[in-house]
PDB file of N, CA, C, O and CB in Angstrom:
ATOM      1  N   UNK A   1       8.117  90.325 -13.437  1.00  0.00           N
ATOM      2  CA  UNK A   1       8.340  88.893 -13.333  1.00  0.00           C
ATOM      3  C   UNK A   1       7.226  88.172 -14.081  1.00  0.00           C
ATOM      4  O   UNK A   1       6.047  88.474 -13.891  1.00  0.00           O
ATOM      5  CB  UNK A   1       8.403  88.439 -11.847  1.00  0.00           C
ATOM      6  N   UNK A   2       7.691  86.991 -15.135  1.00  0.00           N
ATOM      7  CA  UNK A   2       6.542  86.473 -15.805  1.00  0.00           C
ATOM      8  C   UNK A   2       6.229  85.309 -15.107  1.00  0.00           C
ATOM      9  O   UNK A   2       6.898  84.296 -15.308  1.00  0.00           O
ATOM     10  CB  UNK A   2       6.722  86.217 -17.247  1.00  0.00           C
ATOM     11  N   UNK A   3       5.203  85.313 -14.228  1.00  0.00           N
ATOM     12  CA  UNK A   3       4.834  84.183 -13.341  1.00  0.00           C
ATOM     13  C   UNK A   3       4.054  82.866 -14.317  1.00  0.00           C
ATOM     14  O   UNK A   3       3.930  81.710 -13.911  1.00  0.00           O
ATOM     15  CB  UNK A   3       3.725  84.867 -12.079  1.00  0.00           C
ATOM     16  N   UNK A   4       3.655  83.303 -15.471  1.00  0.00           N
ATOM     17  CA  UNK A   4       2.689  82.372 -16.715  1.00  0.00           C
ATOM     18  C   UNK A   4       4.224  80.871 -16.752  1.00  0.00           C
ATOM     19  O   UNK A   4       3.964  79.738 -17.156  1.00  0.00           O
ATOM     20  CB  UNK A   4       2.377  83.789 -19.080  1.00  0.00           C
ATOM     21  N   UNK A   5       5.633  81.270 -16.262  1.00  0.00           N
ATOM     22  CA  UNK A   5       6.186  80.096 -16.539  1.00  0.00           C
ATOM     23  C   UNK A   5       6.720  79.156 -15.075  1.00  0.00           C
ATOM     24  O   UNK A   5       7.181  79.662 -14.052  1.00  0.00           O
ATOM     25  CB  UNK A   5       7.365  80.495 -17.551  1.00  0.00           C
ATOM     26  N   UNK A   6       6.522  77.802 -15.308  1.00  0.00           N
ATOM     27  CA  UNK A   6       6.823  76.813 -14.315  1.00  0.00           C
ATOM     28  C   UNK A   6       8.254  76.672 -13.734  1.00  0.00           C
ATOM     29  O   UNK A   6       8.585  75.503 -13.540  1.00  0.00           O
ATOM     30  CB  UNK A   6       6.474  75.603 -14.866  1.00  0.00           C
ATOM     31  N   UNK A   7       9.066  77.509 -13.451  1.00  0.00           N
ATOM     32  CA  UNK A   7      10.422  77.856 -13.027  1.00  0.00           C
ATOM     33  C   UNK A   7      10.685  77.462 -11.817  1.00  0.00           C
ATOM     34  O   UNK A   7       9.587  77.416 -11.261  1.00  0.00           O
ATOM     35  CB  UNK A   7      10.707  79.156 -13.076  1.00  0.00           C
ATOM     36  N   UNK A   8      11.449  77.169 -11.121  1.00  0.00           N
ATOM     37  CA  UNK A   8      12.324  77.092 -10.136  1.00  0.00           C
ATOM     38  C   UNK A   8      12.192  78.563  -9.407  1.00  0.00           C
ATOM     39  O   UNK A   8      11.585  78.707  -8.346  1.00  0.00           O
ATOM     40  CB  UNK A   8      13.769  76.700 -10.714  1.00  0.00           C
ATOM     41  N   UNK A   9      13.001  79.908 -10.294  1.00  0.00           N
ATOM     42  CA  UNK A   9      13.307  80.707  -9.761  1.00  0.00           C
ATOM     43  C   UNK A   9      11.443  81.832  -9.350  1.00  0.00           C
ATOM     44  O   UNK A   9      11.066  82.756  -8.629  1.00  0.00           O
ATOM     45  CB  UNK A   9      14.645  81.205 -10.749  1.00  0.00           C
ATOM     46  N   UNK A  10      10.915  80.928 -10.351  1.00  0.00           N
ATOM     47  CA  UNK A  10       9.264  81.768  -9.813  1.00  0.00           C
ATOM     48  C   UNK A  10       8.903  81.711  -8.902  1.00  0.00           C
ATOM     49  O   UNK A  10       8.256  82.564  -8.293  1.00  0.00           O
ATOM     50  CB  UNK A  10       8.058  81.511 -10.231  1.00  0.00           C
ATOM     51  N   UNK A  11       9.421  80.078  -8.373  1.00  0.00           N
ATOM     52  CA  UNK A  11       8.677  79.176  -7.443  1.00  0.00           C
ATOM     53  C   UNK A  11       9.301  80.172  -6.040  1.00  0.00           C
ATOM     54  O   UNK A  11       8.563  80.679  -5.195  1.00  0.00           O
ATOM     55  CB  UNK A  11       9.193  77.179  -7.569  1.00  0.00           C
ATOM     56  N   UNK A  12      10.704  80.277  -6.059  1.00  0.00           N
ATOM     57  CA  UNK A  12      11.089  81.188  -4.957  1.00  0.00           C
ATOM     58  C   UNK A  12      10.493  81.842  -4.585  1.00  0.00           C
ATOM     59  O   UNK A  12       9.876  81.842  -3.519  1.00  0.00           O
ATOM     60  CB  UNK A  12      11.853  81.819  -4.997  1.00  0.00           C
ATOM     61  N   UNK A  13      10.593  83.301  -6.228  1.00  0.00           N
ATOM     62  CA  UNK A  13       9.806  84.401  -6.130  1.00  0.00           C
ATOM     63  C   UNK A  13       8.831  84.167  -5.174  1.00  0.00           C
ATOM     64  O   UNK A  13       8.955  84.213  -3.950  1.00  0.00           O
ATOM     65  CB  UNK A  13       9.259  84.769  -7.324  1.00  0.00           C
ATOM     66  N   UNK A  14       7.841  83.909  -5.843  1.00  0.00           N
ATOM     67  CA  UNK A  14       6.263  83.508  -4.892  1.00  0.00           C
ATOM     68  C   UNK A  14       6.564  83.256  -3.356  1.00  0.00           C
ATOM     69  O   UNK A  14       6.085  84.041  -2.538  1.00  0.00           O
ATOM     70  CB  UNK A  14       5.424  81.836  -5.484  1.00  0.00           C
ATOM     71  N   UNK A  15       7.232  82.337  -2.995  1.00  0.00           N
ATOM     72  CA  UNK A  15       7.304  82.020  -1.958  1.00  0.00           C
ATOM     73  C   UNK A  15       7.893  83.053  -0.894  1.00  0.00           C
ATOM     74  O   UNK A  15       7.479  83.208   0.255  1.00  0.00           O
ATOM     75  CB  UNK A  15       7.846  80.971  -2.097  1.00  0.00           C
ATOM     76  N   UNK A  16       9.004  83.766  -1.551  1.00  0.00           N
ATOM     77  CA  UNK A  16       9.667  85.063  -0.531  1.00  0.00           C
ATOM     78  C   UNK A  16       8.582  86.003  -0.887  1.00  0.00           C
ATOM     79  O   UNK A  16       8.173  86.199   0.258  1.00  0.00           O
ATOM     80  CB  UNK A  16      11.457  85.799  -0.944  1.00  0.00           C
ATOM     81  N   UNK A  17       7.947  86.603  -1.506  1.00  0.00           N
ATOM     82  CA  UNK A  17       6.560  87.319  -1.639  1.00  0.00           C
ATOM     83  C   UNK A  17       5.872  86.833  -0.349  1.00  0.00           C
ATOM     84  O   UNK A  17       5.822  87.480   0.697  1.00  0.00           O
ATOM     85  CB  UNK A  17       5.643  86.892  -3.092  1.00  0.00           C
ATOM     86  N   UNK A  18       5.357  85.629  -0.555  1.00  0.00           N
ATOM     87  CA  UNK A  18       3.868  85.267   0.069  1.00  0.00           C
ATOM     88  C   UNK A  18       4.749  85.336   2.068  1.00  0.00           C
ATOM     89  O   UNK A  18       4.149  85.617   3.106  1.00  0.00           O
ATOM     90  CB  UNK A  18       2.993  82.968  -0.782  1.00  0.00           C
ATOM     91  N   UNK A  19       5.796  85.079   1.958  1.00  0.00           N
ATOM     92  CA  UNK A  19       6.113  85.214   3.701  1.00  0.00           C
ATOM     93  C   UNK A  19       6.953  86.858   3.918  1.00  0.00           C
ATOM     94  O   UNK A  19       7.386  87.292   4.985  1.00  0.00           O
ATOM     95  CB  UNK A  19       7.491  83.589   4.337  1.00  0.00           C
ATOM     96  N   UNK A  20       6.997  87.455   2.743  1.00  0.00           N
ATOM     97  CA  UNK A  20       6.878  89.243   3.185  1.00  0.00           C
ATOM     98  C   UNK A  20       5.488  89.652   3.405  1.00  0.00           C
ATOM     99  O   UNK A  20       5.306  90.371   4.387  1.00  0.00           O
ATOM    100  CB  UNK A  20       7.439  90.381   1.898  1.00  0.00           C
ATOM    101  N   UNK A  21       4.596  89.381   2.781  1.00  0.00           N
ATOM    102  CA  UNK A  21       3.112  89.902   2.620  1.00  0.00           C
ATOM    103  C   UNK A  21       2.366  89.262   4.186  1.00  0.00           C
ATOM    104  O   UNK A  21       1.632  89.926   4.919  1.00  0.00           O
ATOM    105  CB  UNK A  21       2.257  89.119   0.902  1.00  0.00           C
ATOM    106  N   UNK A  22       2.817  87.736   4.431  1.00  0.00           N
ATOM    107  CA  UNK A  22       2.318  87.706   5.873  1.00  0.00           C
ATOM    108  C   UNK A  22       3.467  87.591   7.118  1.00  0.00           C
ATOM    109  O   UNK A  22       3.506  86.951   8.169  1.00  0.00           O
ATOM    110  CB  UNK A  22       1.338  86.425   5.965  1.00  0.00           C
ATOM    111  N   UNK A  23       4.034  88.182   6.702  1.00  0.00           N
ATOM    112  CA  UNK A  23       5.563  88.356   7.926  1.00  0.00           C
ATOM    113  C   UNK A  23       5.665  87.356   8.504  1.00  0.00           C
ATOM    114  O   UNK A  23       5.130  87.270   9.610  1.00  0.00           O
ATOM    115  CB  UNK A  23       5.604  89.439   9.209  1.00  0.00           C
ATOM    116  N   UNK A  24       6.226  86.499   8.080  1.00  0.00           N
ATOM    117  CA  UNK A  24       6.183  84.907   8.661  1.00  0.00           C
ATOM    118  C   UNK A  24       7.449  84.967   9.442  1.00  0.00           C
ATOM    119  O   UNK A  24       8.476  85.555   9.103  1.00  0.00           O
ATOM    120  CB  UNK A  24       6.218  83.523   7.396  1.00  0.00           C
ATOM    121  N   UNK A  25       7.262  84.335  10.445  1.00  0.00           N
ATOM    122  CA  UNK A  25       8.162  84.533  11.967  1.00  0.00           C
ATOM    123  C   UNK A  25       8.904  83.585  11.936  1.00  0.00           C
ATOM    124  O   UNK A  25      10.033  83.763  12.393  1.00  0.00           O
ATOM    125  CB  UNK A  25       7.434  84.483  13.432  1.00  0.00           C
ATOM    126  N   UNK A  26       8.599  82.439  11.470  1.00  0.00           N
ATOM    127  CA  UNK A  26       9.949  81.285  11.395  1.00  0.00           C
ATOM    128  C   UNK A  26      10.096  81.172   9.767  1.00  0.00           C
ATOM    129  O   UNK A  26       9.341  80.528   9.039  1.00  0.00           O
ATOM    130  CB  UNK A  26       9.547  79.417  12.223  1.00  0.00           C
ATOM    131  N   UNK A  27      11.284  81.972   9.340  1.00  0.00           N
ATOM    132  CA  UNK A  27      11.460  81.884   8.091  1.00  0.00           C
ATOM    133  C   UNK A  27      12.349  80.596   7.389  1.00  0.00           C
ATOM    134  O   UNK A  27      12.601  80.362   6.207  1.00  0.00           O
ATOM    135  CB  UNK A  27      11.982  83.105   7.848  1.00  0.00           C
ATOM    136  N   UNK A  28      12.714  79.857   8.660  1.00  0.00           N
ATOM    137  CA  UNK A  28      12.643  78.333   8.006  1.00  0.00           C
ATOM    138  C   UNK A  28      12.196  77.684   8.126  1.00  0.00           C
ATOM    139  O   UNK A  28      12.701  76.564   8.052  1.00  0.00           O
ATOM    140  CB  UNK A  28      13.200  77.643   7.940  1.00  0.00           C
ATOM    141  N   UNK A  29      10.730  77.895   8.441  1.00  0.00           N
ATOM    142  CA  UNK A  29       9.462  76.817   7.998  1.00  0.00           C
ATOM    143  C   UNK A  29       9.142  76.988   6.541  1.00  0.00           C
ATOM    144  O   UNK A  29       8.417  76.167   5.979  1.00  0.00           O
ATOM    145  CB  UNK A  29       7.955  77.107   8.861  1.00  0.00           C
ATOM    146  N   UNK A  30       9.633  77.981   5.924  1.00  0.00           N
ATOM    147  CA  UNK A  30       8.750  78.056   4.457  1.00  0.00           C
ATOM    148  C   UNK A  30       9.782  78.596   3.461  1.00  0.00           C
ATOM    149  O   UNK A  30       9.897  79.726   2.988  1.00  0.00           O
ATOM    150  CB  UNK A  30       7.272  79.200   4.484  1.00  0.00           C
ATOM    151  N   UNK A  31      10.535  77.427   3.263  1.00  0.00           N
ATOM    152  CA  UNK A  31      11.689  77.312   2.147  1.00  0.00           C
ATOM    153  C   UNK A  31      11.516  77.487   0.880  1.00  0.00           C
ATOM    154  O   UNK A  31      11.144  76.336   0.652  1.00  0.00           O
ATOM    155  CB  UNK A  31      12.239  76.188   2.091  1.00  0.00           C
ATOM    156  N   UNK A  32      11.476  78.093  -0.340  1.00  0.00           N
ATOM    157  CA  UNK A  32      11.483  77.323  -1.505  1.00  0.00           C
ATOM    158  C   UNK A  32      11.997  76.522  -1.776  1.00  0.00           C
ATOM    159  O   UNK A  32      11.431  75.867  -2.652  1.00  0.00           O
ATOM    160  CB  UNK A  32      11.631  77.667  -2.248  1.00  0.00           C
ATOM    161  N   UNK A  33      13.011  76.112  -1.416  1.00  0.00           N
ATOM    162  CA  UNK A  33      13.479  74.385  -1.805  1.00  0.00           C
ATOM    163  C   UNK A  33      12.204  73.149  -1.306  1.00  0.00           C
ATOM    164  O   UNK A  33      12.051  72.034  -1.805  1.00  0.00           O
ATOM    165  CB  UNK A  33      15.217  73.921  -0.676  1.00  0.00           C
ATOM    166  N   UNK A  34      11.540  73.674  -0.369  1.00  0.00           N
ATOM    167  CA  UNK A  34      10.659  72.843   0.110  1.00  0.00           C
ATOM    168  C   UNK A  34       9.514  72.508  -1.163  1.00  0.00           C
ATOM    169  O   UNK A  34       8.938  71.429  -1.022  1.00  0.00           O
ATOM    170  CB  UNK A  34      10.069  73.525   1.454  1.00  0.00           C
ATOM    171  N   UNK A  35       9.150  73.273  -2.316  1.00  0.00           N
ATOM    172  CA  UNK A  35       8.269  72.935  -3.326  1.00  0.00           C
ATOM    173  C   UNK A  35       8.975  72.969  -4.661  1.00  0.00           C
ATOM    174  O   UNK A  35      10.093  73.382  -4.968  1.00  0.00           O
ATOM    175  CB  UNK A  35       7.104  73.826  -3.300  1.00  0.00           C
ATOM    176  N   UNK A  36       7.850  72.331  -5.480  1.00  0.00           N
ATOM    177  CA  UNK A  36       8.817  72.168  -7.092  1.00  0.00           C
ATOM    178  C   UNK A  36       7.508  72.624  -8.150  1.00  0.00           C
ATOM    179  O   UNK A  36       6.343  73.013  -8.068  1.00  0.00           O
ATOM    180  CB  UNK A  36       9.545  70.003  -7.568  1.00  0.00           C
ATOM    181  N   UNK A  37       8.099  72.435  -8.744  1.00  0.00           N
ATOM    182  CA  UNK A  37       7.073  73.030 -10.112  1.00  0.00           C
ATOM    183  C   UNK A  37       5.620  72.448 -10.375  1.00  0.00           C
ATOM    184  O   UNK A  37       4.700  72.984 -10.992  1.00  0.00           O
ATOM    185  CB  UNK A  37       7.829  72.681 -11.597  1.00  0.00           C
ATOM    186  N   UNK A  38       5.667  70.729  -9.498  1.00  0.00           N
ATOM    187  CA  UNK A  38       4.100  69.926  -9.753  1.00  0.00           C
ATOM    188  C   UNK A  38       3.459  70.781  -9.270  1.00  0.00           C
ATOM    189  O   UNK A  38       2.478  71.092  -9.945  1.00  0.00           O
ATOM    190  CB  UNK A  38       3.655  68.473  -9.078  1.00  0.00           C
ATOM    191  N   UNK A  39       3.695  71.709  -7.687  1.00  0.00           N
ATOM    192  CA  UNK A  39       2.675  72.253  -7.226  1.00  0.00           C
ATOM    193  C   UNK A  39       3.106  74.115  -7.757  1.00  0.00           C
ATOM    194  O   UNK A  39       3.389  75.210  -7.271  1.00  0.00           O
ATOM    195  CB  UNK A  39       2.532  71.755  -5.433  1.00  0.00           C
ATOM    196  N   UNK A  40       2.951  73.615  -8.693  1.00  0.00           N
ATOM    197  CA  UNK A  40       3.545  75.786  -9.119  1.00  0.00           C
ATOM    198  C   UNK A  40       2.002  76.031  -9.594  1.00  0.00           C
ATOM    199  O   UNK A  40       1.981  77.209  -9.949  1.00  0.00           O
ATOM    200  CB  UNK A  40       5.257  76.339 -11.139  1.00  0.00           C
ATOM    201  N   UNK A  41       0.632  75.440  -9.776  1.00  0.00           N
ATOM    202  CA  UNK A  41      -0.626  76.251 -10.232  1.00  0.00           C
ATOM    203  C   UNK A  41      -1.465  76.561  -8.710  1.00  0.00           C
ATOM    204  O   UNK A  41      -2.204  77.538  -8.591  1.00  0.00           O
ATOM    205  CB  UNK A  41      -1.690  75.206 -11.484  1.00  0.00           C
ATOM    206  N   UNK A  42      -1.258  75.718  -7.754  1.00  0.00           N
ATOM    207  CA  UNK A  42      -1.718  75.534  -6.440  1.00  0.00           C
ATOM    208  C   UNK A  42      -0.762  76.847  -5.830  1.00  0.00           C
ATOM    209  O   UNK A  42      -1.357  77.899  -5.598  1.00  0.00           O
ATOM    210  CB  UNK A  42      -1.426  73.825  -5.774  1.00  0.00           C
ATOM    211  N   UNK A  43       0.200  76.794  -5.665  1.00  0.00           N
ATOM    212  CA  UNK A  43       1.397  77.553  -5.091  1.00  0.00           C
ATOM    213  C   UNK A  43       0.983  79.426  -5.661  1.00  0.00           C
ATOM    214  O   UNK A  43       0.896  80.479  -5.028  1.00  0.00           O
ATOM    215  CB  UNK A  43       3.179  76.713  -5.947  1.00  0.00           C
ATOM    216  N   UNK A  44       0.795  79.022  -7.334  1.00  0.00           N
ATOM    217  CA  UNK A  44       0.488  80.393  -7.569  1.00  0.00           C
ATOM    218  C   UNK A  44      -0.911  80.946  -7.490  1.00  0.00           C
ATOM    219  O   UNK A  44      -1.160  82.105  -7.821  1.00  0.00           O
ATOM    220  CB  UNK A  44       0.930  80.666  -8.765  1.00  0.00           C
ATOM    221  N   UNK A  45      -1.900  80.032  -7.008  1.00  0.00           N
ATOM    222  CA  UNK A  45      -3.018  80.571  -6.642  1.00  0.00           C
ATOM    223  C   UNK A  45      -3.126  81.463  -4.969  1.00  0.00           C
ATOM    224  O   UNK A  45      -3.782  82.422  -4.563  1.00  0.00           O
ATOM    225  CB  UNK A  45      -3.931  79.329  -6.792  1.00  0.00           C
ATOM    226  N   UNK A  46      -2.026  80.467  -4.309  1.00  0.00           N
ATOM    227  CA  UNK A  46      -2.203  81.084  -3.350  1.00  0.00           C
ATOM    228  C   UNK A  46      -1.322  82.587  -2.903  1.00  0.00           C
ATOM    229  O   UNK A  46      -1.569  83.399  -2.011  1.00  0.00           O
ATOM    230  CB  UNK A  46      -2.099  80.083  -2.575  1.00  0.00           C
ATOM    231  N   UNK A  47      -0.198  82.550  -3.949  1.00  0.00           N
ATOM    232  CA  UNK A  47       0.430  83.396  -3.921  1.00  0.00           C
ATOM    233  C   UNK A  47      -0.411  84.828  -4.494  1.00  0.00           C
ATOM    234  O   UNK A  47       0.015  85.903  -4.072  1.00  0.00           O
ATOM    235  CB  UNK A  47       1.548  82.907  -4.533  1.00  0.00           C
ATOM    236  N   UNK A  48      -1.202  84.836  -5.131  1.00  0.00           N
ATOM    237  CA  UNK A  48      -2.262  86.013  -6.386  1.00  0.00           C
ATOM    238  C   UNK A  48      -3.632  85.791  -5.012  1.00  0.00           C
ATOM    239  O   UNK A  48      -4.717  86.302  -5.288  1.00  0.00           O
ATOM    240  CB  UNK A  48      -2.903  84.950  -8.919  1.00  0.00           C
ATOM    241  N   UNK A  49      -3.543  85.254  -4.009  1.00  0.00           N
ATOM    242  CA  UNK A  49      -4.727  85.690  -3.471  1.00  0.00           C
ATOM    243  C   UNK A  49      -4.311  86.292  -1.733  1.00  0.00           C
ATOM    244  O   UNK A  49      -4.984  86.598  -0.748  1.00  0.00           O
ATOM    245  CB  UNK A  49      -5.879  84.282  -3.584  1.00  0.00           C
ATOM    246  N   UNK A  50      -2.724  86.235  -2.082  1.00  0.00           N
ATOM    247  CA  UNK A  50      -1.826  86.641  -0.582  1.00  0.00           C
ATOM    248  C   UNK A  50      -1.876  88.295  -1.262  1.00  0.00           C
ATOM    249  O   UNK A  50      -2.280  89.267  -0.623  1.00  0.00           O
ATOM    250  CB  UNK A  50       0.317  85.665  -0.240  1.00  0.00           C
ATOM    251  N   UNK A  51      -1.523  88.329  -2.255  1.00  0.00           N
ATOM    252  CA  UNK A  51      -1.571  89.585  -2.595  1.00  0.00           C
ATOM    253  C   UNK A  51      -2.436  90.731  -2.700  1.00  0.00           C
ATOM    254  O   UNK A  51      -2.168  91.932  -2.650  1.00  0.00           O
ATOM    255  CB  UNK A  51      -1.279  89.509  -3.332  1.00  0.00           C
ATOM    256  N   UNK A  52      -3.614  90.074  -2.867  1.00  0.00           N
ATOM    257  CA  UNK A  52      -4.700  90.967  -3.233  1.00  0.00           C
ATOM    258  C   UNK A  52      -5.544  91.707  -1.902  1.00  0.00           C
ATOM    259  O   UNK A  52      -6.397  92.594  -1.878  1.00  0.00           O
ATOM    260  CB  UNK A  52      -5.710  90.053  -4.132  1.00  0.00           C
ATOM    261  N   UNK A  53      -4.706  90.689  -0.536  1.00  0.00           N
ATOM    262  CA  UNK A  53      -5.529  91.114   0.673  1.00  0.00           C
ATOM    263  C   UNK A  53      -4.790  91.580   1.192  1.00  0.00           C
ATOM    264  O   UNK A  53      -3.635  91.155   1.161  1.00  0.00           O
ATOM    265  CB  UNK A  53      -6.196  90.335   1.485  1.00  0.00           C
ATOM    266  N   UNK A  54      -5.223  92.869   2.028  1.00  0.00           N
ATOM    267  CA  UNK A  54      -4.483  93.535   2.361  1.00  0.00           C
ATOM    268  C   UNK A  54      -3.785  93.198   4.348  1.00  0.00           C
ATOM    269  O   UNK A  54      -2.770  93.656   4.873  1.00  0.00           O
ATOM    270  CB  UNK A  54      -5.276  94.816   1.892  1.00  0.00           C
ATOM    271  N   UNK A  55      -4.828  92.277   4.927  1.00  0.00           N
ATOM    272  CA  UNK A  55      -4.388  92.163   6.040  1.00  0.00           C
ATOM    273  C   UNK A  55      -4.988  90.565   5.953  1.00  0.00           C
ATOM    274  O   UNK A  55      -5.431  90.067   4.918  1.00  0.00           O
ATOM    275  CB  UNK A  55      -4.856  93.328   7.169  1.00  0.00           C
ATOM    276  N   UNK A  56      -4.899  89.864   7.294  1.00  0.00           N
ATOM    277  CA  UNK A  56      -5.244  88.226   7.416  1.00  0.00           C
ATOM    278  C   UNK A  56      -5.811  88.275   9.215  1.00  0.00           C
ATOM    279  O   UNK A  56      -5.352  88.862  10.195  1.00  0.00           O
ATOM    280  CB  UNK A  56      -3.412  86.947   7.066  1.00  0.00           C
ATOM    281  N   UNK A  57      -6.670  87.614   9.081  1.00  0.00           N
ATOM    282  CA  UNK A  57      -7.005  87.029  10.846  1.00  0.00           C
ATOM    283  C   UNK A  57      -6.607  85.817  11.038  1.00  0.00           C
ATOM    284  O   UNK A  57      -6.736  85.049  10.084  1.00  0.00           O
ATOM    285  CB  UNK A  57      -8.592  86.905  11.372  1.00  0.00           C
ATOM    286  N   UNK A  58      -6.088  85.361  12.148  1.00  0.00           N
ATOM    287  CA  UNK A  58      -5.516  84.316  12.938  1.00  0.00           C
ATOM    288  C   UNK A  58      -5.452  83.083  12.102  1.00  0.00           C
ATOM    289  O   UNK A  58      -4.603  82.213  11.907  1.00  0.00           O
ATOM    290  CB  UNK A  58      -6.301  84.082  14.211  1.00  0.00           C
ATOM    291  N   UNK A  59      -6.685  83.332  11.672  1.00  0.00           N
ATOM    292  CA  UNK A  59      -7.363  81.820  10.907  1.00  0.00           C
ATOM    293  C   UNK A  59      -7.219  81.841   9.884  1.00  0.00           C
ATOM    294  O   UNK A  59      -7.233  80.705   9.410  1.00  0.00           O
ATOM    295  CB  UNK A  59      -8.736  81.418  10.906  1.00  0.00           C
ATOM    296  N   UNK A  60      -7.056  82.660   9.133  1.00  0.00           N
ATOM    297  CA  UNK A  60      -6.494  83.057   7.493  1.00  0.00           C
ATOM    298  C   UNK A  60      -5.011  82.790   7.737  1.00  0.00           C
ATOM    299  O   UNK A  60      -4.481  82.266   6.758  1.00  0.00           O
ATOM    300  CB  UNK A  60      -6.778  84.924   6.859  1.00  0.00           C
ATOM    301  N   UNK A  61      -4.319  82.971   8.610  1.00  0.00           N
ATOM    302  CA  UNK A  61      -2.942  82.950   8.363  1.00  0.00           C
ATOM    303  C   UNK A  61      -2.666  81.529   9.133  1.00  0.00           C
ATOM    304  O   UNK A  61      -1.450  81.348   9.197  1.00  0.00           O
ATOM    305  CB  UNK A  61      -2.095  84.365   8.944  1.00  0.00           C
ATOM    306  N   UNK A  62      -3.368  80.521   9.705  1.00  0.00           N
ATOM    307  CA  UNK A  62      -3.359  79.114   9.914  1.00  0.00           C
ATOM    308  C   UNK A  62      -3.490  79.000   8.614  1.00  0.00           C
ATOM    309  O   UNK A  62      -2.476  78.863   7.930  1.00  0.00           O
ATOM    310  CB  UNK A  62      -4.364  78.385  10.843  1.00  0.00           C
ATOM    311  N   UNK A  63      -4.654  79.031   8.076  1.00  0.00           N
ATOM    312  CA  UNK A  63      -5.590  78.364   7.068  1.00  0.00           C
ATOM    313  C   UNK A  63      -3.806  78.092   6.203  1.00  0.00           C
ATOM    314  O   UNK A  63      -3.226  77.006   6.210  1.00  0.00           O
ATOM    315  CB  UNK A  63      -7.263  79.653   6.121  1.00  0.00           C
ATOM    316  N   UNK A  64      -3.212  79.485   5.485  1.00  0.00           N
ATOM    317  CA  UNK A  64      -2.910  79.379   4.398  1.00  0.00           C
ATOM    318  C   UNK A  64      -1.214  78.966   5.227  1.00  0.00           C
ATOM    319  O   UNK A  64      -0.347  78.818   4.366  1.00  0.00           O
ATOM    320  CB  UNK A  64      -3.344  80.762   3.300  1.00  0.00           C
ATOM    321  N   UNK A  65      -0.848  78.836   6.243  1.00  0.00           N
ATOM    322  CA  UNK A  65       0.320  77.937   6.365  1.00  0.00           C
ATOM    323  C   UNK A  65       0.131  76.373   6.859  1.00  0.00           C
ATOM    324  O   UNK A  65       0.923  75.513   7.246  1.00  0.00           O
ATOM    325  CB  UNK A  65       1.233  78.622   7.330  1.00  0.00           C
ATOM    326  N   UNK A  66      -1.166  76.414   6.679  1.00  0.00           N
ATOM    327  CA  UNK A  66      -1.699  75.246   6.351  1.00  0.00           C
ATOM    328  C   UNK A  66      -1.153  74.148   5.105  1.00  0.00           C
ATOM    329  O   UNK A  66      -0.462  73.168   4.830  1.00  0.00           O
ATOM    330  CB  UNK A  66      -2.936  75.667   6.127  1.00  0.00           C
ATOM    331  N   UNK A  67      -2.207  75.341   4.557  1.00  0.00           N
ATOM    332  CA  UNK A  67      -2.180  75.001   2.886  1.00  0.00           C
ATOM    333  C   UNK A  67      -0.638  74.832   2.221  1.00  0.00           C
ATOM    334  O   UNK A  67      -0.274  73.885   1.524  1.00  0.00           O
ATOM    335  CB  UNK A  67      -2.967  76.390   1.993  1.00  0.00           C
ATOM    336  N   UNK A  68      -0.051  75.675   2.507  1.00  0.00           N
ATOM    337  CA  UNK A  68       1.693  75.901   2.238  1.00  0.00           C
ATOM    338  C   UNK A  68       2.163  74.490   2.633  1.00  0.00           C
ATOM    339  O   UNK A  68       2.818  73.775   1.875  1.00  0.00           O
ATOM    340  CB  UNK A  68       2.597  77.267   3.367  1.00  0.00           C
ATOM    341  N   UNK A  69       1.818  74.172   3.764  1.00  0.00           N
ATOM    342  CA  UNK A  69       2.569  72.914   4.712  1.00  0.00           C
ATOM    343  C   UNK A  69       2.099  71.572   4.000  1.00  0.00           C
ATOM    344  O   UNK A  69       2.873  70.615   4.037  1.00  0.00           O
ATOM    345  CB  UNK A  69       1.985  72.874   6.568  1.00  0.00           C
ATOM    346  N   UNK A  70       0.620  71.421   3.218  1.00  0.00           N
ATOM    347  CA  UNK A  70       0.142  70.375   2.368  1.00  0.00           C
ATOM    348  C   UNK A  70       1.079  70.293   1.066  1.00  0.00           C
ATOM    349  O   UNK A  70       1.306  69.201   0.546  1.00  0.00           O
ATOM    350  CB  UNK A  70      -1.389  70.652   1.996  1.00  0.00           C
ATOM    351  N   UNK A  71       1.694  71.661   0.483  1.00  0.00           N
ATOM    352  CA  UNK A  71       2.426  71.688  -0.846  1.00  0.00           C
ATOM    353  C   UNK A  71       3.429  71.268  -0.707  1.00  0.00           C
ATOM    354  O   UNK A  71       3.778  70.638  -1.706  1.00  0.00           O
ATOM    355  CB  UNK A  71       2.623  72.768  -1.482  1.00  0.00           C
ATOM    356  N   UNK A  72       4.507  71.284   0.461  1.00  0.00           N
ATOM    357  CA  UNK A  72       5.533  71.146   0.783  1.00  0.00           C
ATOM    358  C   UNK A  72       6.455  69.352  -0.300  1.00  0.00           C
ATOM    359  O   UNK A  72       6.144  68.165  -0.395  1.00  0.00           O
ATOM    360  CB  UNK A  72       5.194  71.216   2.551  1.00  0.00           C
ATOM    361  N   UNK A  73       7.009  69.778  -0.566  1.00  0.00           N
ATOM    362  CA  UNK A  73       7.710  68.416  -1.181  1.00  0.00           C
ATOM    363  C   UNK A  73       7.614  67.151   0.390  1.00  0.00           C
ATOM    364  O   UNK A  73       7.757  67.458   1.574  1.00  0.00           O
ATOM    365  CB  UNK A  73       9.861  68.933  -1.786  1.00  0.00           C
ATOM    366  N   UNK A  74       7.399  66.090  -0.055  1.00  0.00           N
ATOM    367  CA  UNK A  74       7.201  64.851   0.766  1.00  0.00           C
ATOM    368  C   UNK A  74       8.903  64.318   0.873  1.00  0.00           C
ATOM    369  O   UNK A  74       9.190  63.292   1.490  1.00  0.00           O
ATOM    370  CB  UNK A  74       5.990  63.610  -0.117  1.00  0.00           C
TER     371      UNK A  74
END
């Protein structure tokens, strides 16, 4: 997958990635329809740093459905 482009279908990608990698329990809190391409450099930072860790504590996995919940389209 070439993530270098501002797509729609990346934006998914990333997003069904980043809630397999932290097994997210309400999987309709974190839609891709919910974000768009303004936030695709924010979105893919957090997606390239969901990946690289291999587990999360309580507060890591607030922190970053946090962060998810700030990107969210208004």
């Amino acid at each position: 997958m070439d993530l270098s482009q501002k797509t729609t279908e990346n934006v998914e990608y990333m997003i069904e990635k980043i809630k397999e990698k932290l097994k997210v329990l309400n999987l309709g809190a974190i839609k891709p329809s919910h974000f768009n391409e303004e936030m695709y450099e924010e979105l893919k930072e957090i997606y390239e740093m969901v990946l690289r860790k291999n587990s999360f504590s309580p507060n890591e996995m607030q922190a970053l459905v946090e962060e998810l919940g700030s990107l969210r389209r208004k």
